[in-house]
N, C-alpha and C positions, 0 to 999 in steps of 0.2 A: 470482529468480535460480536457484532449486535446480531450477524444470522446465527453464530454460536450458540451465543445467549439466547436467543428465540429458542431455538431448538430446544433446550433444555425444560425450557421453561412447558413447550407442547408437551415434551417424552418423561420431564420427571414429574411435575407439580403434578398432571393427571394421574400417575401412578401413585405418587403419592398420599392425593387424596380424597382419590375414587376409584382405581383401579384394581380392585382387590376381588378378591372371589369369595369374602365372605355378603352372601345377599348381597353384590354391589355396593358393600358399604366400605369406609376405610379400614385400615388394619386395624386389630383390634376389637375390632364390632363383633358384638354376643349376645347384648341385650337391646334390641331397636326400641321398646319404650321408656330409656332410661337416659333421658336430656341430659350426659355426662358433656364436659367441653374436654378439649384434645390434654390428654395426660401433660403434668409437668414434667422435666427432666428427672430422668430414675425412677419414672413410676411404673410398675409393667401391668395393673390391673388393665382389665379389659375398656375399651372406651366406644362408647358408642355415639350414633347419631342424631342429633334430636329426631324426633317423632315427626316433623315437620320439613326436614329437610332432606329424609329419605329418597321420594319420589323425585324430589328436583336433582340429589346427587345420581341417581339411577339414570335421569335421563343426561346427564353433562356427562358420566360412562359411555352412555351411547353418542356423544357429538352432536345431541338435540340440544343445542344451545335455545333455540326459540322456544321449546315447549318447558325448557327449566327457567330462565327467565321468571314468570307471573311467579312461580313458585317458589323461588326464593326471594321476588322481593313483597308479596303477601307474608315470609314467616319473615322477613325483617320489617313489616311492618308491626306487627304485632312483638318481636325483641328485637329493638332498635339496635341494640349494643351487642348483640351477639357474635361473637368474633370468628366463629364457624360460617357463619349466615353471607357475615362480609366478604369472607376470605373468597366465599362459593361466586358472591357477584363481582368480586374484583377480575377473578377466573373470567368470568363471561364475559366484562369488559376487553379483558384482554385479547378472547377468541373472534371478539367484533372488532379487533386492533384500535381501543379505543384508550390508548395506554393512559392517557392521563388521566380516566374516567376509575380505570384501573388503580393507578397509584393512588389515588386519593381515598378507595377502599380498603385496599392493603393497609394504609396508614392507620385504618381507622379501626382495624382489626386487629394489628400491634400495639394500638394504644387500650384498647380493650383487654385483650389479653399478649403481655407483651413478652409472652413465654411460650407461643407459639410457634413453634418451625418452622409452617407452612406458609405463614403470612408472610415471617421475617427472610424467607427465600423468595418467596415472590415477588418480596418488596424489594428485593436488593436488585434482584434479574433486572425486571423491569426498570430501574433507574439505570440499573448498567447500557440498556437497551437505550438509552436517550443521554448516553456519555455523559453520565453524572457520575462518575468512577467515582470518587472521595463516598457521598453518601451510598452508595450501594457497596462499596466494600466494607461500610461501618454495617448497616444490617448482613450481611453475608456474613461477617465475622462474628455476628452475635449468633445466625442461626447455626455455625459450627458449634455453639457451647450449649445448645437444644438440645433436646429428642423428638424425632417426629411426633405424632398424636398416638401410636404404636412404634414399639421397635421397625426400623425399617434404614439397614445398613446402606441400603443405595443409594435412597436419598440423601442421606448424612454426609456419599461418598459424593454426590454428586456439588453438593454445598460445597467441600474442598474441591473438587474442582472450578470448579465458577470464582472459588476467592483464586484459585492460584493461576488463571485468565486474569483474573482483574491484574496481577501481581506481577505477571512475567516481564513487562518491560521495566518497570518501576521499580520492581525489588525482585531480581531470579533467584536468590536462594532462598528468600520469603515462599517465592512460588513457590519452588522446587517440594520444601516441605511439605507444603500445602498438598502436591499431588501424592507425597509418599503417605499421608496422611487419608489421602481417598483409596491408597492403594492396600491399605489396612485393612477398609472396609469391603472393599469389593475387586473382583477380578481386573486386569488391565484391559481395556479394550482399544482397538485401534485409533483412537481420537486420544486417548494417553500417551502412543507412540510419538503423533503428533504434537501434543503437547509437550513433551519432554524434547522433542528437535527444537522445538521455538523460544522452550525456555533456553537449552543450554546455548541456543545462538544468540540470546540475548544476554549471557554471560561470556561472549565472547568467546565459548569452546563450542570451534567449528568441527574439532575431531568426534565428541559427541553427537552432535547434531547429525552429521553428515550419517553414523550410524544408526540413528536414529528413524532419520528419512528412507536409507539403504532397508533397515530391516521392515518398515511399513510396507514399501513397496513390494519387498519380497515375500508378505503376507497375503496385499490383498493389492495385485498389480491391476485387476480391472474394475477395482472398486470408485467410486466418486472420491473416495479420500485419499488414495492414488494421486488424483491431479492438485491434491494438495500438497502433496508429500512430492512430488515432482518439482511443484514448484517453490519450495523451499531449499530442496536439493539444490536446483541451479541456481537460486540465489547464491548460494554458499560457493559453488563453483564459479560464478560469473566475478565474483571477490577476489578470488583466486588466478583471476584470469582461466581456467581453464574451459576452454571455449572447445573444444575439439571433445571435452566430455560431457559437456553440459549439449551439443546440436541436437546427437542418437536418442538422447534423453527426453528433450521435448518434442521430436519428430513423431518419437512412440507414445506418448502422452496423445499428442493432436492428435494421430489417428484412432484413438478413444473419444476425445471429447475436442473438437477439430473446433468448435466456436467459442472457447475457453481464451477470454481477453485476455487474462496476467498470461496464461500460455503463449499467444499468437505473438505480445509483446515482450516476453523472454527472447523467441527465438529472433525475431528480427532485430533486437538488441546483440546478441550471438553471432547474428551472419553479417552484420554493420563492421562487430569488433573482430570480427574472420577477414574484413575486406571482399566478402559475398557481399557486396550491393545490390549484382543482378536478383541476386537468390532473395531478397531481403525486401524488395520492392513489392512485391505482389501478396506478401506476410503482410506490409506494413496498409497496401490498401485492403487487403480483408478486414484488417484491423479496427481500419476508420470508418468503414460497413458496421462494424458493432459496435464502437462507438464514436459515432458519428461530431457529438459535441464534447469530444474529451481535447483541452488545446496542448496537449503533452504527446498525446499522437498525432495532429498536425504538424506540428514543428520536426518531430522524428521522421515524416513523412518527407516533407518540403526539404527536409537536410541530406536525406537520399537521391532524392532525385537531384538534388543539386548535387552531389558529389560523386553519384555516378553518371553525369555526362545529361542530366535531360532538365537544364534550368528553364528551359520552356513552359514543363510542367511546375518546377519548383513557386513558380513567379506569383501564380493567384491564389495558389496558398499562400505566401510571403505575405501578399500585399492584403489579404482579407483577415490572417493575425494581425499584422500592424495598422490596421483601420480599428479591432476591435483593441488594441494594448498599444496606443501609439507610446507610453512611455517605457516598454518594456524593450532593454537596451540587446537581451538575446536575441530578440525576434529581427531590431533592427540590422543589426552585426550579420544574421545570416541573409538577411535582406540585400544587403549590401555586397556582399558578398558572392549573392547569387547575381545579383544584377555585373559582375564583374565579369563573372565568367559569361553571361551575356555582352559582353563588351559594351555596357550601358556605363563607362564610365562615369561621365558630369551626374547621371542619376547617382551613381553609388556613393560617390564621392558625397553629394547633398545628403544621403540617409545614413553614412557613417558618421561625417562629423554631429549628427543628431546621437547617435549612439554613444560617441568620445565624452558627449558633453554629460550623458545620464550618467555614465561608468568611466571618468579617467582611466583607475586603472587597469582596462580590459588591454594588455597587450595587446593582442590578436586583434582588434579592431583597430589601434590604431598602426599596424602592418597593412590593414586590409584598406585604410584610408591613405597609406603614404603611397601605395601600389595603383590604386583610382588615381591619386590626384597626378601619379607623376604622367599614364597615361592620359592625361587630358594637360598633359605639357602646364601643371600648375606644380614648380617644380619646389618651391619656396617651402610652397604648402605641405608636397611631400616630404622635407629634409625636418620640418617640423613636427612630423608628424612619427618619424622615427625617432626624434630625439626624446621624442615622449613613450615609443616605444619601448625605450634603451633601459627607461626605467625602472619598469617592471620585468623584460625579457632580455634576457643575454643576445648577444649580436650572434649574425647567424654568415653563411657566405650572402643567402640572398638578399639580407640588409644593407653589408658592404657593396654588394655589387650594383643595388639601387642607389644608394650613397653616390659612388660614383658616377652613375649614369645620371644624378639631379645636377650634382655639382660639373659634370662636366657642360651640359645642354646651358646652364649658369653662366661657362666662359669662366671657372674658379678651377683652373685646371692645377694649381699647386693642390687642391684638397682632392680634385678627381683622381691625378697620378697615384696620390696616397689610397686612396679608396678599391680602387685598381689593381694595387700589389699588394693590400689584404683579402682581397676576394681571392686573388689565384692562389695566396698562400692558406687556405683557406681550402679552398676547393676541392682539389688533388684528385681531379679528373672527374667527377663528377656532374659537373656541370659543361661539358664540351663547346654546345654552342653559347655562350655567355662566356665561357673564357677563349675561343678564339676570339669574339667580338671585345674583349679585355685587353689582349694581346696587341690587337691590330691600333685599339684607341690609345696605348700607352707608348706604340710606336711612333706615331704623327704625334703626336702630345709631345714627345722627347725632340720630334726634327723640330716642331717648331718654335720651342722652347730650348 
């Protein structure tokens, strides 16, 4: 939202209120020495620019930030309170990204004159820009009930939009208004398409969205906003589970904009839930090439590599998240886990039961701690460790058949027997070597009992 907002803020507020091709001045402008200040709502006389402020808006036309500077803060010396004057240095704060230097002008420009559009837009952007969303959807709302300082339908249009970004998560059919309301004013342009996919996905209608995204693409498939709309699309699809449409989709995206993070981490999320791990590996370390300190790609990383066969690599990523989040019980869980498949039992077993203790009810942890402990012949540890299992996840064949193999290594061969003839009832060929080894234990178990 805040590069959105930026934008806006570059491509409207300067059209708005310098961008005009009357002598450089705002819309409106007919008499340059008639210190008029920006029309109130429904006024359409001509409005012009102080006599003072001319040469410094000519130059912030041209992107001479330095050489308008002395010049408008010379004619705010002389009208302290001038809310044209402010607006113009709020502007130049902003172009120096000096946003608080900024907002504290705008402020002071709507309090002067607090019928101004220009200010009450810029003031709202700019707080949007530093996620103050409540007070900048309160000025944004007020500059929809303005008029510019001249009729000027774009800007008006672009107000409703910026409220209905503020709006899309927190109220969509508030948005939604909001944009049909910009779309009164001025033609749809591709960033509307966009917008109307994000709102309707935020009300929950994927079938919209999904249309939404479809038609942008097919507008403008090698534009920058393409890889937006790409990746909104597989959002929507990856919800769906459709993974076989969502690959094509971002293959051809990357080869557009091939160092596109949310892209590169789409697809390696897609080829993980394909069961492409090889494919998914070299996605995943591009990835952490661009972003190097993101710990949501590490983990996505380290859990690749561990689960397609290379825990060698998985290990000092494992062990360098859980140095920097030792209490953070995912990290340990895969920790553990990978050290398993390591056959590093007594370690694993030590970093799960740390895991069991953060998060009881993590089933899977404690599966992955009764499986450690029973291969390190702590067999108690493992039958407890299931029974804490049992509570949160349904019994599986390979619970029973570990069941039996603690209780039997125990010499509690009434519970092992029983453990034994629910695994293979259980089973039904699927697990061949565990149920001959099933078979054979239930047979000596019966001679010598």
């Amino acid at each position: 939202m805040k590069k959105y907002l930026r934008a806006i803020i570059g491509a409207v507020l300067l059209a708005a209120a310098h961008g005009y091709s009357q002598s450089q001045l705002p819309p409106g402008t007919q008499q340059p020495d008639a210190p008029v200040r920006p029309a109130a709502p429904g006024q359409q006389q001509a409005v012009t620019v102080p006599s003072g402020l001319m040469e410094a808006e000519g130059k912030i036309e041209q992107r001479d930030f330095t050489g308008a500077r002395p010049l408008v803060e010379k004619y705010l010396n002389e009208h302290p309170n001038d809310a044209r004057g402010l607006f113009d240095l709020g502007y130049l704060e902003q172009a120096a990204q000096r946003d608080d230097a900024a907002i504290a002008d705008y402020r002071k420009a709507v309090a002067s004159d607090p019928k101004q559009f220009e200010a009450r837009l810029a003031l709202g952007l700019a707080l949007a820009g530093q996620n103050k969303h409540d007070e900048a959807r309160e000025q944004i709302q007020v500059a929809t009930l303005l008029s510019p300082s001249a009729p000027n339908p774009n800007a008006q249009a672009q107000a409703f939009r910026a409220l209905a970004e503020l709006d899309r998560t927190r109220d969509p059919e508030v948005a939604r208004q909001s944009l049909l309301s910009a779309l009164r004013l001025s033609p749809e342009t591709p960033e509307d398409l966009l917008l109307t996919a994000r709102i309707a996905e935020a009300s929950d209608d994927g079938e919209t969205a999904e249309a939404a995204y479809r038609r942008l693409l097919n507008q403008k498939p090698q534009s920058g906003i393409a890889t937006q709309a790409t990746s909104g699309l597989v959002h929507l699809l990856l919800k769906q589970q459709k993974y076989e449409d969502a690959e094509p989709l971002l293959k051809t995206a990357l080869g557009r904009d091939p160092d596109d993070p949310s892209l590169n981490a789409q697809l390696a999320t897609t080829l993980i839930a394909e069961r492409k791990d090889p494919e998914a590996l070299p996605v995943l370390e591009k990835l952490r090439g661009l972003e190097p300190d993101n710990p949501a790609v590490d983990r996505m990383l380290a859990d690749a590599y561990s689960q397609a066969g290379h825990p060698e690599k998985a290990a000092p990523i494992y062990a360098e998240m859980a140095q920097k989040h030792p209490e953070d019980e995912e990290i340990l869980t895969g920790q553990g886990q990978n050290m398993i498949r390591q056959k590093r039992y007594p370690e694993a077993q030590e970093v799960l039961e740390k895991a069991v203790k953060l998060k009881p009810e993590d089933g899977d942890a404690w599966a992955a701690l009764a499986f450690a402990a029973s291969q390190s012949a702590q067999y108690s540890i493992a039958l407890q460790a299931l029974s804490m299992r049992a509570k949160y996840l349904p019994e599986t064949p390979g619970t029973y058949f570990l069941r039996a193999t603690s209780y039997d290594n125990l010499h509690q061969t009434k519970a092992a027997v029983d453990y034994y003839k629910r695994f293979l009832q259980e089973a039904g060929g699927k697990f061949p070597d565990q149920e001959w080894q099933a078979k054979q234990r239930l047979a000596t178990l019966n001679k010598v009992h």
